[in-house]
C-alpha positions in Angstrom: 126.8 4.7 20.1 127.6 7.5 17.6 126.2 11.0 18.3 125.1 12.3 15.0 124.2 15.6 16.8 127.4 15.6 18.4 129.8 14.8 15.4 128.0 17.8 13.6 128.4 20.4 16.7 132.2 19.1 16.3 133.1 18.5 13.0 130.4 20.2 10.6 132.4 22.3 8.4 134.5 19.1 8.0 131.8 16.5 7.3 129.6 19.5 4.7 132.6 19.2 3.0 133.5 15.6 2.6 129.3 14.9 1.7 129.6 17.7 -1.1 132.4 15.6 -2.6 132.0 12.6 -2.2 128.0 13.2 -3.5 129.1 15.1 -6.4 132.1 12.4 -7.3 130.1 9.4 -6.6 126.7 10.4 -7.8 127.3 10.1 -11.9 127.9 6.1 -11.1 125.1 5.3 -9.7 123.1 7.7 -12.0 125.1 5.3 -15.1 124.2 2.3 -13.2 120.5 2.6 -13.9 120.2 5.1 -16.5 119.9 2.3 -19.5 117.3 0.2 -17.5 114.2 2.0 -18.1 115.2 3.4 -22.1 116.1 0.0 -22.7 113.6 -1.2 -25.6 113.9 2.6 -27.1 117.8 2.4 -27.2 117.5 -1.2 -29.0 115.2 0.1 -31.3 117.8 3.0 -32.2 120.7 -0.2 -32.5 118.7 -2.5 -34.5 117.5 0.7 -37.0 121.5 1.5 -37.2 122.8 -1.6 -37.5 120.0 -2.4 -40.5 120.5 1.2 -41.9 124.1 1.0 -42.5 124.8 -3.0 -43.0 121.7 -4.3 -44.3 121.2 -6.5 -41.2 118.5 -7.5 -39.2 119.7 -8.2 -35.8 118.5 -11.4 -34.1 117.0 -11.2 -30.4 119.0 -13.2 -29.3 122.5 -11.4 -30.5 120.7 -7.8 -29.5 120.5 -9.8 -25.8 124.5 -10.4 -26.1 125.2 -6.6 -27.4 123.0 -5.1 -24.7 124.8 -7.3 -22.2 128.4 -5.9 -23.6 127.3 -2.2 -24.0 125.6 -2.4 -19.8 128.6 -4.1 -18.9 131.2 -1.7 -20.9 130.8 0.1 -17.6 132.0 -2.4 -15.4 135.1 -3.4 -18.1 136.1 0.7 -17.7 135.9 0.4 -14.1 139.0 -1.9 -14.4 140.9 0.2 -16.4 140.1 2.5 -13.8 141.3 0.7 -11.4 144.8 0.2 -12.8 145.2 3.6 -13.4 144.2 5.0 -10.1 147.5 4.2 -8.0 149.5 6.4 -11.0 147.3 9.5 -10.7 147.0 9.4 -7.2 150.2 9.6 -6.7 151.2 12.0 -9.8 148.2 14.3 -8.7 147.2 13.7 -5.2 143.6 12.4 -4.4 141.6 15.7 -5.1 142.9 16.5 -8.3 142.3 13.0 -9.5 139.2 12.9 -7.8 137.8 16.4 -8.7 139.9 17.0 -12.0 141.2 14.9 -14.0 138.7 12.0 -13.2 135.9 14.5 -14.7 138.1 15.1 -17.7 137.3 11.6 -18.6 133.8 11.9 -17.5 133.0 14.6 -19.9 134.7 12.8 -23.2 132.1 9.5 -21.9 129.2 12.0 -22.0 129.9 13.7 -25.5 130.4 10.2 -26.4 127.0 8.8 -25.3 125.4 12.6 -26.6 126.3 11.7 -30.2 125.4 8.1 -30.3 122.0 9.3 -31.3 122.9 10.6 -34.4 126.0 8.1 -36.0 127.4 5.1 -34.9 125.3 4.3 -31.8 127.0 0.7 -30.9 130.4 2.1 -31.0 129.3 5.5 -29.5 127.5 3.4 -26.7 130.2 1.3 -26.1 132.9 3.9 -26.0 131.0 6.6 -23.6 130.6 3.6 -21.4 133.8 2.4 -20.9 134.7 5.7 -20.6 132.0 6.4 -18.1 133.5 3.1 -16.6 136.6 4.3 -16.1 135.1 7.6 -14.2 133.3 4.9 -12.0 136.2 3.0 -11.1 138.6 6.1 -10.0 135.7 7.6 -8.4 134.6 4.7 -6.3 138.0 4.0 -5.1 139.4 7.5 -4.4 136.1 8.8 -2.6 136.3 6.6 0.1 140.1 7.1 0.3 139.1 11.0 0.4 136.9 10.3 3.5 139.3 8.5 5.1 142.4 11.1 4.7 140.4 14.0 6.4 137.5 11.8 8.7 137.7 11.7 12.4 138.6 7.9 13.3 135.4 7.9 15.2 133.1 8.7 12.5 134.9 7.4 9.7 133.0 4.6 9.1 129.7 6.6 9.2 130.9 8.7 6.8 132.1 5.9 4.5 128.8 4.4 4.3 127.6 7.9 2.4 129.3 6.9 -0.6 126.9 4.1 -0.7 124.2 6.7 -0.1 125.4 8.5 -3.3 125.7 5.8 -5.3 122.0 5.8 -4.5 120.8 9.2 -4.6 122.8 9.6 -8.3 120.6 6.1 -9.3 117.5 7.9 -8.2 118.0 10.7 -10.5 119.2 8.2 -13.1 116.0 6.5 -12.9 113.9 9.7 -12.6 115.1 11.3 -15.8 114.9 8.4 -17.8 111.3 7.9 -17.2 109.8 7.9 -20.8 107.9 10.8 -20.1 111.3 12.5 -19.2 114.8 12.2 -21.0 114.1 8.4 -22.1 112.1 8.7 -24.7 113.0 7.7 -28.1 113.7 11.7 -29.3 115.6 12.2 -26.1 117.3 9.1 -24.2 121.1 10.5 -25.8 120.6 13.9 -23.8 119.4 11.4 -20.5 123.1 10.1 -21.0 125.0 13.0 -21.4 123.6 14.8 -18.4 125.7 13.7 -15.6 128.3 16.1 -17.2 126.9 18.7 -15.4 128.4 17.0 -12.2 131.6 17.0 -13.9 131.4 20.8 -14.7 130.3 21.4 -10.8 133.1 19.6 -9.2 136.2 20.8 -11.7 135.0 24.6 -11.4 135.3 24.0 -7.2 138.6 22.0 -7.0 140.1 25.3 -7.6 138.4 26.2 -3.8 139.5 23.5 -1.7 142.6 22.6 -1.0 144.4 19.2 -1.1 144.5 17.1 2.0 146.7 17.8 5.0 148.1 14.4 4.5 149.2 15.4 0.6 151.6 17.8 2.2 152.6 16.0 5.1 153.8 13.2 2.5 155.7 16.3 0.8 157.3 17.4 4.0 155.5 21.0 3.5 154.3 21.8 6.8 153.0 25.3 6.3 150.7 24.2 3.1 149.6 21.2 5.6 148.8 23.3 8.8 146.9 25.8 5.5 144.8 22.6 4.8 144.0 21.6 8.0 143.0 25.2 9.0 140.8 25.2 6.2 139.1 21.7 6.7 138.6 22.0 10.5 138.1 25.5 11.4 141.0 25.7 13.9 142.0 29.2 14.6 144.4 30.4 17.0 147.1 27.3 17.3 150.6 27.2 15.8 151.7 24.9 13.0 153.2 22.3 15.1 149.8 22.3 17.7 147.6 22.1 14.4 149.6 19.0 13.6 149.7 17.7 16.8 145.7 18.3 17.0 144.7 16.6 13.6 147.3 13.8 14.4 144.8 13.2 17.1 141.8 13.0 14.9 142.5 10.9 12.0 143.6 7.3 11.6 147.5 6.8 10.9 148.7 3.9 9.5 152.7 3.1 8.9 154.3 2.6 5.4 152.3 0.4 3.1 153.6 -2.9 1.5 153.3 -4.2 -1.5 150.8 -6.9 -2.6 153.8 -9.2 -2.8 155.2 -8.2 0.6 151.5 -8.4 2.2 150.9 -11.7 1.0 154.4 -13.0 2.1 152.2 -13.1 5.6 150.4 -15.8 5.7 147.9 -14.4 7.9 147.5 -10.8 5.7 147.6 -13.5 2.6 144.3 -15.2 3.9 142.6 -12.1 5.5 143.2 -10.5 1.6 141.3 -13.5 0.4 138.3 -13.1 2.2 138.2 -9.9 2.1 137.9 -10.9 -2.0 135.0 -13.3 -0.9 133.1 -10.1 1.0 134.0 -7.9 -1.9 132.2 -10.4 -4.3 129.1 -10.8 -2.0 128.3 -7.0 -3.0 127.5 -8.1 -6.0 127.4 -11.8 -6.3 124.0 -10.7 -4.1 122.2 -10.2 -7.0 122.4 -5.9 -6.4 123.7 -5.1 -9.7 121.2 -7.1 -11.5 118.9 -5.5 -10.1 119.6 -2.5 -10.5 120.9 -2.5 -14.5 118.1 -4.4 -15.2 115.2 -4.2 -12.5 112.5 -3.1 -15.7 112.7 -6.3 -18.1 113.0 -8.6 -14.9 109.6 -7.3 -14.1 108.5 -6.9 -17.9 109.4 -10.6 -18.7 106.5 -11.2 -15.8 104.0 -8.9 -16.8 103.8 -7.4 -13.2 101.9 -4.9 -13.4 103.5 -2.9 -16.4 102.2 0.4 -16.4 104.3 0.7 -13.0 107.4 -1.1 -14.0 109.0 2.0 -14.9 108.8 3.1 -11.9 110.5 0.9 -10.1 114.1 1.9 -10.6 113.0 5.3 -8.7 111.6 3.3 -5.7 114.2 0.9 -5.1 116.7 4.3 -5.2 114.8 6.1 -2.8 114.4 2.4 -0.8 117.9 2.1 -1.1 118.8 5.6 0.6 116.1 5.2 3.0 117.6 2.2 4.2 121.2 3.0 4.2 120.1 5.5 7.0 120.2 2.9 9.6 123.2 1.1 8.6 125.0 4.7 9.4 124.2 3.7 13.2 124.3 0.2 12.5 127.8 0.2 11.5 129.7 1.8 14.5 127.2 0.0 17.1 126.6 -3.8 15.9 129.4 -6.3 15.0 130.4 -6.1 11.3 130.3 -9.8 10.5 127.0 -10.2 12.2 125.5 -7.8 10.3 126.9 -9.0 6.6 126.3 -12.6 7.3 122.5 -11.3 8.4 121.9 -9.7 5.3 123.1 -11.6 3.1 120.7 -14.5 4.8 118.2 -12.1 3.6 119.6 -11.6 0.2 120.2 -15.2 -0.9 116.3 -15.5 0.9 115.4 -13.4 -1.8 116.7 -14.7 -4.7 115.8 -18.2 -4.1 112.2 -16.7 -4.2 112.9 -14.5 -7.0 114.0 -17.8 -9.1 111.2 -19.5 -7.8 107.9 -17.2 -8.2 109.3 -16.4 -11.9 109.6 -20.2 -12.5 105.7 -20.4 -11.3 104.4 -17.3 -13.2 105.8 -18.2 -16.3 105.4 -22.1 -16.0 102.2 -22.5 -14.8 100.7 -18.9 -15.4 99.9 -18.8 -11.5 97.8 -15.5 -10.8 98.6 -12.2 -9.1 99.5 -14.1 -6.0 102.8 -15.2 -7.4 103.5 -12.0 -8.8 102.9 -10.2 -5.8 105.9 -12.8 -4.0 108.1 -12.3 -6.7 107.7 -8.4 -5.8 108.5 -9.3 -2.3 111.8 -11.2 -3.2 112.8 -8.1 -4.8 112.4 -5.9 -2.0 113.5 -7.9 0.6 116.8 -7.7 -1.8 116.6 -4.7 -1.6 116.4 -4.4 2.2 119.6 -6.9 2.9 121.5 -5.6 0.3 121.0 -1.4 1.4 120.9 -2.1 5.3 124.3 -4.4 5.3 125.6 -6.1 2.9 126.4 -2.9 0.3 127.5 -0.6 3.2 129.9 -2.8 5.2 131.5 -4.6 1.8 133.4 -1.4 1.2 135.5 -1.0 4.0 135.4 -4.8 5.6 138.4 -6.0 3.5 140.6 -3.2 4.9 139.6 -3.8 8.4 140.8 -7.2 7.9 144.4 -6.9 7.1 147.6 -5.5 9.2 147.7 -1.7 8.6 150.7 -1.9 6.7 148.9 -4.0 4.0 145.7 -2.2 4.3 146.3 -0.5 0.7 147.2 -4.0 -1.1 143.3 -5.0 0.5 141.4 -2.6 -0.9 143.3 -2.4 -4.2 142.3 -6.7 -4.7 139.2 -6.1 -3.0 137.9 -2.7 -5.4 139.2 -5.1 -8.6 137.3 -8.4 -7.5 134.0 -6.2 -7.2 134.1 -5.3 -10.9 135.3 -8.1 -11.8 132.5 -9.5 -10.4 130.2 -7.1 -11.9 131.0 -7.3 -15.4 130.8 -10.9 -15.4 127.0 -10.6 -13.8 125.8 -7.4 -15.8 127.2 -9.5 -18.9 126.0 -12.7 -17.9 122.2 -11.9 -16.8 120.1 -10.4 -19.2 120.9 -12.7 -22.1 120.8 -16.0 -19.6 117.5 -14.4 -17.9 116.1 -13.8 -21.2 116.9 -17.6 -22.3 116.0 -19.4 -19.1 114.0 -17.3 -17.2 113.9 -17.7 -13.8 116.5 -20.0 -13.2 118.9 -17.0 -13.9 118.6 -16.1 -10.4 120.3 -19.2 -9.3 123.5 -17.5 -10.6 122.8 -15.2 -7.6 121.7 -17.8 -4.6 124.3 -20.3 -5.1 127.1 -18.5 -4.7 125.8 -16.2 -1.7 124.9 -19.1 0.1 128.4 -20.6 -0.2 129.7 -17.5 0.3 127.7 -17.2 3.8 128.7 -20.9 4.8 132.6 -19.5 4.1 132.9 -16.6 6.2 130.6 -17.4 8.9 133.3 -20.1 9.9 136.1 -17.9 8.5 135.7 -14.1 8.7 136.5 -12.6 11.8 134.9 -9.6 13.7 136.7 -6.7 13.1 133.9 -4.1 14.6 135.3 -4.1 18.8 139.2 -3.0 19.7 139.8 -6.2 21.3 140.2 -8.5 18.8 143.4 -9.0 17.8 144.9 -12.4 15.7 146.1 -14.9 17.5 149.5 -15.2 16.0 149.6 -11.0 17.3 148.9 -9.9 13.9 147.1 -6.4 14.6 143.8 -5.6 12.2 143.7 -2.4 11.1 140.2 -2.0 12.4 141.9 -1.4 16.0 144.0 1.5 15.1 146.3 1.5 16.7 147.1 1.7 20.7 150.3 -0.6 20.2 151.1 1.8 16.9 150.4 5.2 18.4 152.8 4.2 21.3 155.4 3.7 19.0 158.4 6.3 18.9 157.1 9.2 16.2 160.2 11.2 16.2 161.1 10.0 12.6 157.2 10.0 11.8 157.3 7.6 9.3 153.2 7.4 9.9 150.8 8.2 6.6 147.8 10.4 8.4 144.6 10.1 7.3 144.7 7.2 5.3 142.2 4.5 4.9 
């Protein structure tokens, strides 16, 4: 069982270090994520004043329901982009300068973007600072796990992975805080809600000058003395010689050989269908329903009439939910099995969406009372529970558990692109379907989990205990790596520290 207490004693300047990152890279997507939810009817108001300003148009409800789907999901379409430029910059710049550096250069041209939509061309404006923002997202969500991974101990790594969930989190509570009407999401001040994750941006390019890249940077550039520099720095080691420093953070960190391709990974057939479902668990994240719920978590309830002075609200409580229960998935993650856990929650998660689709369908059908509202509520937190205490945590770093370690980079690079993929198709898809068909916009949601639950519970295997290994002797990553580490090093063709 992991030893919180322990880990700290041990590592602490180490893991303050990688939560500072990773909190301040991760932070602006989740705070993006929810920050148009709440402002919502006040940034279509601005649209539909624009659009009738300068063309003489008045904008049907139905097309403003398509444009507000395209400018939400503009996120999720730059988080592509991102995506295919992150394997370039990372290895131009290294992981913290992308991460830290030039990753916030594109963060701060989003926000001036999004700042000046309030006063000239707010659909373009909107749609440009998102993708932009987008593009942030997706090099941030993929590098700061991949940042965690080069300097984590093996044994805590996949406690620390689950904080980037955590920051996604924490940066959607303050999203959801500030753009509380009686905050930055008014009418008079939702453009300076939008531009203030720059501040994060500021923060983390003014400290990338402190730290220093990873040991594992070096290593790949055969400089030694810069590495055993770096590893001094990240874990306090005084008093040992280059070559014991290497031989002591060689202990530490996961190594994994050479990476393939994605065409020499797939030329396995057992890497080829362990990349596959690693796909399928990457789509549950979102094919869960989570995004929904989070872009648009105030007009789902609006369109009920639950309680509306609260609605607003909301987005803050499900944030702080969502942290609070994200807390026990740290422990649950190194001590109970990893496919037991996602099927389990996402049992709960496809539970709550059938009951989403069906108490809407019965408020809005046959005006039941308060009763039905009240279930409907229910559905939405027990989405909330499955989703935070499972199926969002362990999606991230499932699909490279699956996989040999030499094709351990092709799986996460499929896996990061299916999840937005995914998500721009739902955060597109929803509102305007929710707004025509009410509640049978859920069943976009519960289908496909439940499918996708029948799927792997016959097919995905548990990658959580060392002594599982394929039958045809294909080796998972997730057991690294006795057979590996016994391997002659003398030529130490091994990449250190990497996911």
């Amino acid at each position: 069982m992991l030893d919180v207490s322990h880990a700290f004693r041990e590592h602490g300047r180490l893991i303050y270090i990688i939560l500072g990152v990773v909190v301040l890279a991760v932070a602006p997507c989740g705070y993006h994520m929810v920050a148009l939810n709440v402002p919502t009817k006040n940034i279509q108001k601005a649209l539909k004043a624009e659009i009738l300003r300068d063309y003489g148009l008045t904008i049907s409800d139905s097309a403003m329901d398509l444009l507000w789907g395209l400018i939400v999901s503009c996120q999720s379409i730059g988080a592509l982009i991102g995506c295919l430029l992150l394997m370039p910059l990372e290895s131009a710049f290294g992981i913290k300068n992308t991460l830290m550096l030039y990753s916030n250069g594109v963060l701060l041209c989003g926000s001036i973007f999004l700042f000046l939509s309030y006063n000239f061309n707010t659909a373009l404006m909107l749609v440009l600072g998102r993708i932009l923002v987008g593009i942030y997202t997706g090099l941030s969500s993929a590098l700061a796990p991949m940042y965690v991974a080069e300097l984590a101990p093996s044994k805590i790594k996949g406690s620390l992975g689950c904080f980037v969930h955590i920051s996604v989190c924490f940066g959607a509570v303050l999203g959801a805080f500030f753009s509380l009407e009686s905050f930055l999401g008014s009418e008079a001040f939702w453009n300076v809600l939008l531009f203030l994750p720059a501040i994060f941006a500021v923060i983390q390019m003014v400290i990338c000058r402190q730290i220093p890249h990873t040991p594992n940077f070096f290593l790949a550039k055969d400089d030694t003395e810069m590495a055993a520099e770096s590893i001094r720095f990240f874990y306090g080691f005084e008093g040992l010689s280059d070559q014991e420093l290497m031989a002591k953070y060689r202990s530490l960190v996961t190594k994994l050989p050479p990476q393939l391709s994605f065409r020499q990974s797939i030329a396995n057939p057992t890497n080829r269908k362990m990349i596959f479902i690693g796909m399928v668990v990457s789509a549950t994240q979102i094919l869960s329903g989570s995004m929904a719920t989070v872009a648009y978590s105030t007009s789902m309830f609006n369109s009920l009439s639950i309680i509306n002075g609260l609605v607003p609200l909301f987005p803050t409580f499900g944030a702080l939910l969502s942290i609070f229960l994200t807390l026990p998935a740290l422990r649950l993650v190194e001590t109970y099995g990893r496919k037991r856990l996602l099927i389990n929650t996402l049992i709960m998660c496809a539970t709550a969406t059938y009951l989403l689709c069906f108490f809407s369908l019965i408020v809005k059908g046959f005006n039941a009372g308060s009763w039905a509202s009240f279930m409907f509520f229910v559905g939405f937190l027990l989405l909330g529970v499955g989703y935070n205490l499972g199926t969002g945590p362990v999606s991230y770093f499932i699909p490279a558990e699956l996989v040999s370690p030499d094709s351990v980079g092709s799986a996460l690079s499929v896996a990061v692109a299916t999840n937005w993929t995914f998500t721009l198709l739902t955060t597109f898809l929803y509102y305007p379907l929710n707004e025509a068909v009410g509640g049978w916009s859920y069943l976009m949601f519960a289908i496909p989990t439940t499918l996708c639950i029948i799927f792997l519970n016959r097919n995905l295997p548990e990658t959580k205990f060392p002594s599982l290994i394929q039958s045809d002797g294909v080796i998972l990553a997730c057991n690294v790596l006795p057979e590996y580490a016994n391997l002659e090093e003398s030529t130490d063709s091994f990449n250190y520290g990497t996911i």
